[in-house]
PAVO-197660 format. One record per atom (N, C-alpha, C): residue in three letters; atom name; x, y, z. Coordinates in Angstrom, 2 decimals. Each point is the difference from the previous one (the first is absolute). Layout:
% PAVO-197660
REC rest atom       u       v       w
REC  Ala   CA       X       Y       Z
...
END
This chain:
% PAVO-197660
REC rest atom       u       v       w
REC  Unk    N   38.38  -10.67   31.44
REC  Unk   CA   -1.40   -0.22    0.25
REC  Unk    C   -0.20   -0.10    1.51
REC  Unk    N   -1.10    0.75    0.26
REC  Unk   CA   -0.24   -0.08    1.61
REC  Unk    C   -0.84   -1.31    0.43
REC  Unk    N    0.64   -0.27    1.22
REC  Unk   CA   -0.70   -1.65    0.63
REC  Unk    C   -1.03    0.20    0.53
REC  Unk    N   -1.06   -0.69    0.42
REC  Unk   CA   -1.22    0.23    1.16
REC  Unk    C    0.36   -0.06    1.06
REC  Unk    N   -0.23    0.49    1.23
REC  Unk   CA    0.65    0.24    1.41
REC  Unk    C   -1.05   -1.51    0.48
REC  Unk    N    0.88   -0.34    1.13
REC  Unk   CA   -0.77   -0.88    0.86
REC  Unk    C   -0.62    0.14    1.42
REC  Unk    N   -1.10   -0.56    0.29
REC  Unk   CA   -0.42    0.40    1.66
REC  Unk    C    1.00   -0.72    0.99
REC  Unk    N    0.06    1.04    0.75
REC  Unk   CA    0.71   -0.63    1.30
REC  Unk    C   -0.78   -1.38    0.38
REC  Unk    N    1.40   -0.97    0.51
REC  Unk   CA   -0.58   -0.73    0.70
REC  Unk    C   -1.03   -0.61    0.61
REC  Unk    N   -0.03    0.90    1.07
REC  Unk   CA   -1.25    0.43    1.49
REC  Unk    C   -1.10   -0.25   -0.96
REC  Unk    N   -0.30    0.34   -1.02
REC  Unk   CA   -1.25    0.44   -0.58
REC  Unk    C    0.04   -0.93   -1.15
REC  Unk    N    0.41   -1.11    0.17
REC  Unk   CA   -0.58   -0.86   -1.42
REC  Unk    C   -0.61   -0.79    0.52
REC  Unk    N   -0.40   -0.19    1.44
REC  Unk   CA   -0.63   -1.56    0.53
REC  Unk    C   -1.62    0.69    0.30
REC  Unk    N   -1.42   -0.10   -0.25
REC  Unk   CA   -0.26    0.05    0.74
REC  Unk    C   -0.96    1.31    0.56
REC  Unk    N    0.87    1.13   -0.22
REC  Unk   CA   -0.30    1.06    0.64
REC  Unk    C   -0.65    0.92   -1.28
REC  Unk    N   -0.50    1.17    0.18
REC  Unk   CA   -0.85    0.98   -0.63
REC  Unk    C    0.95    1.12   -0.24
REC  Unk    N    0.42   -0.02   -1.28
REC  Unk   CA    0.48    1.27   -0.61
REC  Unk    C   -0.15    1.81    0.07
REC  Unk    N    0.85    0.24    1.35
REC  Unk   CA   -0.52    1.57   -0.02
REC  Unk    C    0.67    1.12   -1.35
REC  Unk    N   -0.67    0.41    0.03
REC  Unk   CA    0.69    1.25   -0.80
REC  Unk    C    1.33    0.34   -0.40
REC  Unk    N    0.72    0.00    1.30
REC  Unk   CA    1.42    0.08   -0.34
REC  Unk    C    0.71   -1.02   -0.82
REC  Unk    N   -0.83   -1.33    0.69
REC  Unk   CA    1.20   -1.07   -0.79
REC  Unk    C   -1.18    0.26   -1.18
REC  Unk    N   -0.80   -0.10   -0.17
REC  Unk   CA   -0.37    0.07   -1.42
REC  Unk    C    1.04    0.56   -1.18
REC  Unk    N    0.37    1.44    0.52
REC  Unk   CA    0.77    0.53   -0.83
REC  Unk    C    1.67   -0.16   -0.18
REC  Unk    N   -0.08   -1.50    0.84
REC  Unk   CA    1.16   -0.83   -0.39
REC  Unk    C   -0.47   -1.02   -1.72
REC  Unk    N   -1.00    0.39    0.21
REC  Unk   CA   -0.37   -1.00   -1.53
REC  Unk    C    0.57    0.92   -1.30
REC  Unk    N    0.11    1.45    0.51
REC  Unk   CA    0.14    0.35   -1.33
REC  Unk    C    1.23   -0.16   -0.55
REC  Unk    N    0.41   -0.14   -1.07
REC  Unk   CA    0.97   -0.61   -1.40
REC  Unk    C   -0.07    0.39   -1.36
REC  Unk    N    0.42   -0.85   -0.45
REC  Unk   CA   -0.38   -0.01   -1.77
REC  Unk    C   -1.23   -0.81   -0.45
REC  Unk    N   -0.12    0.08   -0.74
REC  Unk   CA   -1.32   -1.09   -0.50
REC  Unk    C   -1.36    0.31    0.26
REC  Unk    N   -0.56    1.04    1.24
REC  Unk   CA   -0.97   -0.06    0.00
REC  Unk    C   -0.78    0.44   -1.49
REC  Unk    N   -1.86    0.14    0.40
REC  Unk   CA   -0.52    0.53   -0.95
REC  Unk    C   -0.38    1.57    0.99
REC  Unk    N    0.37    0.90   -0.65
REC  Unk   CA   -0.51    1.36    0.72
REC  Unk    C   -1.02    0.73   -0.57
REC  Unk    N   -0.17   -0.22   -1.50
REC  Unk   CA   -1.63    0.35    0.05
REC  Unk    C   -0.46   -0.98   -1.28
REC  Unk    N   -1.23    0.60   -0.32
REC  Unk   CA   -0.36   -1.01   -1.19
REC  Unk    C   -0.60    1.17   -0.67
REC  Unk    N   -0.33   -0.04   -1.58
REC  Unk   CA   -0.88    0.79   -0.89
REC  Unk    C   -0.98   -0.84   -1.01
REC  Unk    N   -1.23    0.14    0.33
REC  Unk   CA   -0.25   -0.42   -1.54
REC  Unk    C   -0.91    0.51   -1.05
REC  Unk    N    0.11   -0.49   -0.83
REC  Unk   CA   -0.67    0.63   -1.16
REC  Unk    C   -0.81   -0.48   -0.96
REC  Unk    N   -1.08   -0.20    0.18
REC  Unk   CA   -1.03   -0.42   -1.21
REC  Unk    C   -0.53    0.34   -1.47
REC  Unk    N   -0.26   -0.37   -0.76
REC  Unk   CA   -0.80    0.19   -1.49
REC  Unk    C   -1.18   -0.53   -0.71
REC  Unk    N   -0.83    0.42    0.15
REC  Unk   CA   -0.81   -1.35   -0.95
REC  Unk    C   -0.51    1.06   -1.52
REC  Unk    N    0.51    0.50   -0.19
REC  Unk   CA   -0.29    1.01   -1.19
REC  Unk    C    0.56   -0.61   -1.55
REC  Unk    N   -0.93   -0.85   -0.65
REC  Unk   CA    0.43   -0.28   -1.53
REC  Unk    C    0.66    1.12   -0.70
REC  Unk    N    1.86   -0.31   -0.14
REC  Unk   CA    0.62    0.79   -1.05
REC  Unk    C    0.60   -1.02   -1.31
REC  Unk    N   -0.21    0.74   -1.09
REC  Unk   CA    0.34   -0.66   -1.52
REC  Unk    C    0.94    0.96   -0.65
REC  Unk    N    1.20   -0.53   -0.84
REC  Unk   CA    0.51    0.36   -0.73
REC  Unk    C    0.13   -1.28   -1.61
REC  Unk    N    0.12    1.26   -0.97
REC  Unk   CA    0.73   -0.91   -0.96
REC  Unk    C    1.40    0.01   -0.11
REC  Unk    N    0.79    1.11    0.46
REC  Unk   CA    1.22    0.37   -0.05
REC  Unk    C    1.33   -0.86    0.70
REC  Unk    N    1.44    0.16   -0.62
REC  Unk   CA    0.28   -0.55    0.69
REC  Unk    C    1.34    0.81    0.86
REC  Unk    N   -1.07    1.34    0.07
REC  Unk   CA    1.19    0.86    1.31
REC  Unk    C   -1.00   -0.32    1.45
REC  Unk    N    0.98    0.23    0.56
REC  Unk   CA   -0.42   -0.22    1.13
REC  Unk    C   -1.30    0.75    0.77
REC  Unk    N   -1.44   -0.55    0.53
REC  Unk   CA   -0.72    1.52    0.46
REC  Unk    C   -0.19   -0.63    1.69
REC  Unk    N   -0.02    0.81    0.55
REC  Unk   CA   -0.64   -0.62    1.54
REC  Unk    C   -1.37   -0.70    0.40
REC  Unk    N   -0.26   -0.90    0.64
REC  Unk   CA   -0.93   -0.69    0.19
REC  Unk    C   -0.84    0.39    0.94
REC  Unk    N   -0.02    1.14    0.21
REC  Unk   CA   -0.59    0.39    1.47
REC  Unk    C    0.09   -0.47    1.80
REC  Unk    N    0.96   -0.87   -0.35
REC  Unk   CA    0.64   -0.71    1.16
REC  Unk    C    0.87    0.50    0.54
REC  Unk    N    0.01    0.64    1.46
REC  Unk   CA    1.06    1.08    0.51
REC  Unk    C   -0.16   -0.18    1.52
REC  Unk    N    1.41   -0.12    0.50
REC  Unk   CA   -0.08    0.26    1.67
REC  Unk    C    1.14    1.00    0.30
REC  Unk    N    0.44    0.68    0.98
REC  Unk   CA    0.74    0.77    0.44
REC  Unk    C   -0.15   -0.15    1.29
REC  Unk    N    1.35    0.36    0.39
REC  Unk   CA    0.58   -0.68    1.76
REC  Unk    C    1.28    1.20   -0.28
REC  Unk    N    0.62    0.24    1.41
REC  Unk   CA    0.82    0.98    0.39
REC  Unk    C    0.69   -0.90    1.19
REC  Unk    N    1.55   -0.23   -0.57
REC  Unk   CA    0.86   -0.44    0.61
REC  Unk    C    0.50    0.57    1.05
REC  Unk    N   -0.09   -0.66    1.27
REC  Unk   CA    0.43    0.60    1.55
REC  Unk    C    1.70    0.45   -0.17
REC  Unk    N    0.56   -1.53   -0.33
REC  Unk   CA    1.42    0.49   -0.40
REC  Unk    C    0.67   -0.28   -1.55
REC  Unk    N    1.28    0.78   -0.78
REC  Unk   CA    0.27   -0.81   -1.14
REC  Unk    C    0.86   -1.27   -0.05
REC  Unk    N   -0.06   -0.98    1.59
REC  Unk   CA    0.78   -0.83   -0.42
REC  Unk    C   -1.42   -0.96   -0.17
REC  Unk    N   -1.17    0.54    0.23
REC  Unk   CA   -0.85   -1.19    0.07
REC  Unk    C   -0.31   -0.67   -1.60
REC  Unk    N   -0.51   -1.39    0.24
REC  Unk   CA   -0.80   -0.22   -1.88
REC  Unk    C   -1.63    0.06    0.39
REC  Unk    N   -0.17   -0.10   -1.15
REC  Unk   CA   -1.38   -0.29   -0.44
REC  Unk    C   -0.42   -1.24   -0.66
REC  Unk    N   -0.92   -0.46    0.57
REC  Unk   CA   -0.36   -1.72   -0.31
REC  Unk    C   -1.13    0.72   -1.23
REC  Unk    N   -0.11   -0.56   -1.21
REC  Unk   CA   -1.65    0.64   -0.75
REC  Unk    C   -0.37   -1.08   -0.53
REC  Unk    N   -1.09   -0.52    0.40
REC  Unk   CA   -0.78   -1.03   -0.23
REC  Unk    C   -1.09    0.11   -0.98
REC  Unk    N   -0.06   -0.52   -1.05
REC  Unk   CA   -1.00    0.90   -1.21
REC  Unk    C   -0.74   -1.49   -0.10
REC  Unk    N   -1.38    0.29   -0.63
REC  Unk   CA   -0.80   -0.99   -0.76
REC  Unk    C   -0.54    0.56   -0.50
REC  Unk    N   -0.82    0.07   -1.41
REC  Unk   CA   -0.91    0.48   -0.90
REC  Unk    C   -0.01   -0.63   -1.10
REC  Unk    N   -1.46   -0.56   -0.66
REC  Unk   CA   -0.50   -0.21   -1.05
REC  Unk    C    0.49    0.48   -1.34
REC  Unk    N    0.32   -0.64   -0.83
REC  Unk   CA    0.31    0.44   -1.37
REC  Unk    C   -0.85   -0.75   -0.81
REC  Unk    N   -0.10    0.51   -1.22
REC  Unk   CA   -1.04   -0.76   -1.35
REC  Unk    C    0.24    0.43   -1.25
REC  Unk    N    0.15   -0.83   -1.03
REC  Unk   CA    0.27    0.29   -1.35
REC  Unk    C   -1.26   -0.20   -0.58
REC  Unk    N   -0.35    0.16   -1.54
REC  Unk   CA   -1.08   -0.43   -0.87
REC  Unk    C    0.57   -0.47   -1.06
REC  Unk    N    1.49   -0.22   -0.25
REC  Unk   CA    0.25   -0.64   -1.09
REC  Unk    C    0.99   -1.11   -0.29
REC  Unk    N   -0.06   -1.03   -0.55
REC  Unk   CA    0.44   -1.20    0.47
REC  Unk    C    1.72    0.05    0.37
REC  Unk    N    0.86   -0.61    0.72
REC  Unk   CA    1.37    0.38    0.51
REC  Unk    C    0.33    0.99    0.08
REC  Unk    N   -0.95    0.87    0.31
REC  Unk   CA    0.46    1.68    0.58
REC  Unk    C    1.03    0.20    0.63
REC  Unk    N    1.10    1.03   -0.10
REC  Unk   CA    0.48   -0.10    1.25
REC  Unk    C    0.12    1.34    0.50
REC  Unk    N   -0.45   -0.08    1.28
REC  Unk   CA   -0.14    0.99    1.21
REC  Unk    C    1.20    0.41    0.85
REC  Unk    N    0.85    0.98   -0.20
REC  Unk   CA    0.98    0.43    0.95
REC  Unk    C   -0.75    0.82    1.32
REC  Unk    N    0.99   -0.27    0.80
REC  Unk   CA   -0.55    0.70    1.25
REC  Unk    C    0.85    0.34    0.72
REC  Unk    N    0.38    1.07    0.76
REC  Unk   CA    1.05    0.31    0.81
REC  Unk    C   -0.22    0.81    1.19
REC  Unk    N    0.51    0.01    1.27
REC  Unk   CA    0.33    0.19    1.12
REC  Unk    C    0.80    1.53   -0.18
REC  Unk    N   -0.64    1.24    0.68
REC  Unk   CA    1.44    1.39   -0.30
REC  Unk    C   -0.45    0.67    1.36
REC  Unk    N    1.06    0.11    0.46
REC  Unk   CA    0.15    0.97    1.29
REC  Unk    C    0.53    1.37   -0.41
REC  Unk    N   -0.91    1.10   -0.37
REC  Unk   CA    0.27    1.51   -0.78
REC  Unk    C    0.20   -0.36   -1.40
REC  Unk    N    1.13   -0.14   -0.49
REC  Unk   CA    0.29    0.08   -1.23
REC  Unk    C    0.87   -1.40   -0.25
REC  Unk    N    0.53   -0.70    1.35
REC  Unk   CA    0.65   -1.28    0.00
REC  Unk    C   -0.75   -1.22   -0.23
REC  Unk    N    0.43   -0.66   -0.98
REC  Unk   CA   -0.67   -1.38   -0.47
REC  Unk    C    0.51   -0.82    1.08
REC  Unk    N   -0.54   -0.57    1.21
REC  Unk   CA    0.55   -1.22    0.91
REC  Unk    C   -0.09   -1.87   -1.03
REC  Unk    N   -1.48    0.17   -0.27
REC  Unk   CA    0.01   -1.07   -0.62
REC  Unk    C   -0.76   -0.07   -1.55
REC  Unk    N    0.61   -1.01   -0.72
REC  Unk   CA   -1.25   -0.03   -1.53
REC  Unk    C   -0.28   -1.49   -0.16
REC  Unk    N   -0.90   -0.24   -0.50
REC  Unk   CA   -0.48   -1.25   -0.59
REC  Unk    C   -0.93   -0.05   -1.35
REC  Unk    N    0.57   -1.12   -0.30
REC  Unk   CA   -1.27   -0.37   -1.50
REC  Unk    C   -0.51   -0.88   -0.06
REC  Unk    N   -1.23   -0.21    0.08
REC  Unk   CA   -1.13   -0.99   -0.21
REC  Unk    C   -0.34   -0.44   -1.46
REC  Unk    N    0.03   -0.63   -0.41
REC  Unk   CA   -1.35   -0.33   -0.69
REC  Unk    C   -1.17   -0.66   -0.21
REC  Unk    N   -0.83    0.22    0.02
REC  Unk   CA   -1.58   -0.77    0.44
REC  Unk    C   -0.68   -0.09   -1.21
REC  Unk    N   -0.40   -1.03   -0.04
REC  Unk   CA   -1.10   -0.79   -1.16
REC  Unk    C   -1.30    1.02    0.25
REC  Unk    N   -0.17    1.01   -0.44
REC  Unk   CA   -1.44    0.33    0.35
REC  Unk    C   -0.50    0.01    0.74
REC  Unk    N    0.27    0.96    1.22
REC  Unk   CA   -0.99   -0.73    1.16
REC  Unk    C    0.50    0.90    1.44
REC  Unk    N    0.16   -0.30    1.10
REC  Unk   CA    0.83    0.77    1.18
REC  Unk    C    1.08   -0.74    0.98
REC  Unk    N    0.89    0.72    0.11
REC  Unk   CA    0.76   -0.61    0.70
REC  Unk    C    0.65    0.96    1.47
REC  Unk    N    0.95   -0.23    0.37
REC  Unk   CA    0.25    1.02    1.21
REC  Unk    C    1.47    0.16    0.09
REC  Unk    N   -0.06    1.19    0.40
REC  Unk   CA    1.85    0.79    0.20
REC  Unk    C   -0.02    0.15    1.52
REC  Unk    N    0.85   -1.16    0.14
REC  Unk   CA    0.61   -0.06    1.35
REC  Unk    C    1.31    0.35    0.23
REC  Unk    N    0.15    0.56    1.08
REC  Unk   CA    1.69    0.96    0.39
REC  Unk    C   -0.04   -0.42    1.51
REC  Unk    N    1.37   -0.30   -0.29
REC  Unk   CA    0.97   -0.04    1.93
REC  Unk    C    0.83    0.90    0.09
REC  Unk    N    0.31    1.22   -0.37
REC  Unk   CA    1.34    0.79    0.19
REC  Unk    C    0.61    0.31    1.43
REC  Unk    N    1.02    0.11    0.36
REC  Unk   CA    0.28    0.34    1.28
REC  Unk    C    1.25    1.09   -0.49
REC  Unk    N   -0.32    1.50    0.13
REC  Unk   CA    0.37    1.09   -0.68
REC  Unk    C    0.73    0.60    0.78
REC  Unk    N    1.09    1.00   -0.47
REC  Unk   CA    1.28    0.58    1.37
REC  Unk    C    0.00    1.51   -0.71
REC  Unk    N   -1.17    0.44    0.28
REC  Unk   CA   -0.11    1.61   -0.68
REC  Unk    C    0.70    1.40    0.90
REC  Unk    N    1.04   -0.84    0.90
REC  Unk   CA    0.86    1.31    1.03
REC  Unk    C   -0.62    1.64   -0.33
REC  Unk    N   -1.60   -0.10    0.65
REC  Unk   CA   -0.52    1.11    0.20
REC  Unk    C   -0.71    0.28    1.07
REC  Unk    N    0.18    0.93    0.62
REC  Unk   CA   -1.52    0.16    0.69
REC  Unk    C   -1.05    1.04   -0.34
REC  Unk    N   -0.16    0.44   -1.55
REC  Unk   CA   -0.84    0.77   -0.36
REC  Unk    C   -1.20   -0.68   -0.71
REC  Unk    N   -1.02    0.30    0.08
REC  Unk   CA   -1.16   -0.54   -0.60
REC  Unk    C    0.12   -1.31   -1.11
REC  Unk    N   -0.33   -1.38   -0.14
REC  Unk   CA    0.26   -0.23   -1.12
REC  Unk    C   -1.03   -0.70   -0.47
REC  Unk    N   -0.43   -0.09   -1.73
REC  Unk   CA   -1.32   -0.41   -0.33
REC  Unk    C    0.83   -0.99   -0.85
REC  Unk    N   -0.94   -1.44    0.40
REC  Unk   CA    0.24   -0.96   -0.64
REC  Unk    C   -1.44   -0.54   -1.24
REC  Unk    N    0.41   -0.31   -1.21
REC  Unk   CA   -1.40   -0.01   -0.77
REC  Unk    C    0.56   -1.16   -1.33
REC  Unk    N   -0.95   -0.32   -0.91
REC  Unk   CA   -0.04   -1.11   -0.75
REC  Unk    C   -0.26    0.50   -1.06
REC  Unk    N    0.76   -0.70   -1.34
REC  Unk   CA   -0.50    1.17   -0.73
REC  Unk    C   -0.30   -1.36   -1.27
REC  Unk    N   -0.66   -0.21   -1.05
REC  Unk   CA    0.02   -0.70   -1.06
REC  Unk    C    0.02    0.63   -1.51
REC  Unk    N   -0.11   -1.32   -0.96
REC  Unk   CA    0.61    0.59   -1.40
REC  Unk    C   -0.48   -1.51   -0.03
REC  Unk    N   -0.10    0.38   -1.76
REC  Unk   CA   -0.67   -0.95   -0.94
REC  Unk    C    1.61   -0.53   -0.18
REC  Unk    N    0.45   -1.59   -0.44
REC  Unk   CA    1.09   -0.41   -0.64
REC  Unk    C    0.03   -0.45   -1.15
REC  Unk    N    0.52   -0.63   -0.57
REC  Unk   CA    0.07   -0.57   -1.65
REC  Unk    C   -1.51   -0.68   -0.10
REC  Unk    N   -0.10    0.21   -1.35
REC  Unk   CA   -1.73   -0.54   -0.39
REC  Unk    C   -0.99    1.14    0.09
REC  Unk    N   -0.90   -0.11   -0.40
REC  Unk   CA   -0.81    1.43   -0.03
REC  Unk    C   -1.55   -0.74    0.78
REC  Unk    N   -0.80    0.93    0.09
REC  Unk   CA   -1.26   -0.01    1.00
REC  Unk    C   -0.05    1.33    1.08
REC  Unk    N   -0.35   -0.44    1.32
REC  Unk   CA   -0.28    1.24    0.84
REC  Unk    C    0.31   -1.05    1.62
REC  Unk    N    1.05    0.94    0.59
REC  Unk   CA   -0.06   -0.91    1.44
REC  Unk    C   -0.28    0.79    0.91
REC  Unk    N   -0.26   -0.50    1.28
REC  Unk   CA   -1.21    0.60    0.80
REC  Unk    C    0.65   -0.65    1.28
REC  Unk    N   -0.16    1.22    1.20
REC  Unk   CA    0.28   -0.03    1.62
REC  Unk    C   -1.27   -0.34    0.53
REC  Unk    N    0.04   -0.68    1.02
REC  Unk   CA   -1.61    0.30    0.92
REC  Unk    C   -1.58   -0.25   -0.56
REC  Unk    N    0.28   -1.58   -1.37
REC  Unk   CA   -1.31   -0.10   -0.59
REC  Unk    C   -0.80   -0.43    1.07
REC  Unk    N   -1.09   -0.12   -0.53
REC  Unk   CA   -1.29   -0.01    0.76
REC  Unk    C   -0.12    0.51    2.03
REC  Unk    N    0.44    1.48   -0.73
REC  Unk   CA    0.45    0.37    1.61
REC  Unk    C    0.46   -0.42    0.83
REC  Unk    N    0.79   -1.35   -0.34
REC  Unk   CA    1.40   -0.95    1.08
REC  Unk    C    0.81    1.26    0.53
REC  Unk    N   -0.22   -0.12    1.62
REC  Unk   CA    0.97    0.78    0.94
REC  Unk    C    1.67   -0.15   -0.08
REC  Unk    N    0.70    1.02   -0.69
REC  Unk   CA    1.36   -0.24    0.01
REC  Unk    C    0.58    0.24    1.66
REC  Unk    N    1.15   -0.36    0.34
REC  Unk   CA    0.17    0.69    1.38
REC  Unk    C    1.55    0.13   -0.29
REC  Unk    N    0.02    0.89    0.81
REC  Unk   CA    1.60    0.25    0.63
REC  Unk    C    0.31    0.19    1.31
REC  Unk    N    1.43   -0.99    0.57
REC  Unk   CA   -0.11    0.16    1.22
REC  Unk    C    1.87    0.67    0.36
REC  Unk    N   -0.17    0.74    0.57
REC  Unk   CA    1.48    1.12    0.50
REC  Unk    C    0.45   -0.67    1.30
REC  Unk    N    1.10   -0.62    0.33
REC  Unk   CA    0.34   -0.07    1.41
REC  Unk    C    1.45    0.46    0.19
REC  Unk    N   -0.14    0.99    1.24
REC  Unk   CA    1.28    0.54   -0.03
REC  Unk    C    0.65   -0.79    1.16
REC  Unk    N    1.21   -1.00   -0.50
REC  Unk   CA    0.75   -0.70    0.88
REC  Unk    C    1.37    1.17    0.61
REC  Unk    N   -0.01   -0.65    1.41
REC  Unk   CA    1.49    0.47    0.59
REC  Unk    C    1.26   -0.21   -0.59
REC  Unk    N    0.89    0.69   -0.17
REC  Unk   CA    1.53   -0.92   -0.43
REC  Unk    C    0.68   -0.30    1.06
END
């Protein structure tokens, strides 16, 4: 794993950061860009394959040793009592993360922290996808037009 470089000396007391030493800051860890991605579009299924939620960001990796931070929030809602709502996290065809809820009737929210190591630098679309779980009714992304978001950050290694 690569370390963060440090500023010279001369230049930690005090003084105004030119350019050059600036680019003594660079390392690992930074954030080098950000993406994000919004939804507020009501989707319903009764099923319990998986369909997409309309929630999608895409970012293009500078290098493949870098990760990707994906920061998700979005609204979920059932109509029938201990529903349960799967939801999952897929980068192309890769499942990063899944979860199962179940909610008394009502809405709740799918929150994600992933910090992802997709060794690419070709295009990549990150998106959310849901499915009905055990119990029957109809579950639902983005009720009452609640803004889902997604956020892409491509860290240094």
């Amino acid at each position: 794993m690569a370390t963060p470089t440090n500023l010279p000396a001369a230049e930690t007391t005090g003084n105004v950061l030119t350019a050059a030493y600036m680019n003594d800051l660079r390392g690992a860890f930074r954030v080098l860009q950000v993406v994000m991605g919004f939804h507020a579009t009501l989707a319903s299924s009764t099923s319990a394959t998986y369909a997409d939620s309309g929630l999608t960001a895409t970012i293009t990796p500078q290098s493949n040793t870098n990760k990707i931070l994906v920061l998700v929030n979005q609204s979920v809602y059932t109509d029938a009592t201990g529903q349960d709502i799967n939801n999952r996290l897929v980068r192309g065809s890769t499942t990063l993360q899944t979860s199962l809820a179940t909610i008394n009737i009502g809405t709740g929210t799918y929150v994600v922290h992933v910090l992802d190591a997709p060794a690419s630098t070709s295009a990549l679309t990150y998106k959310t996808q849901f499915a009905r779980g055990s119990g029957s009714g109809t579950v639902y992304t983005q009720p009452n037009s609640n803004v889902g978001n997604i956020i892409l950050c491509e860290i240094s290694a």
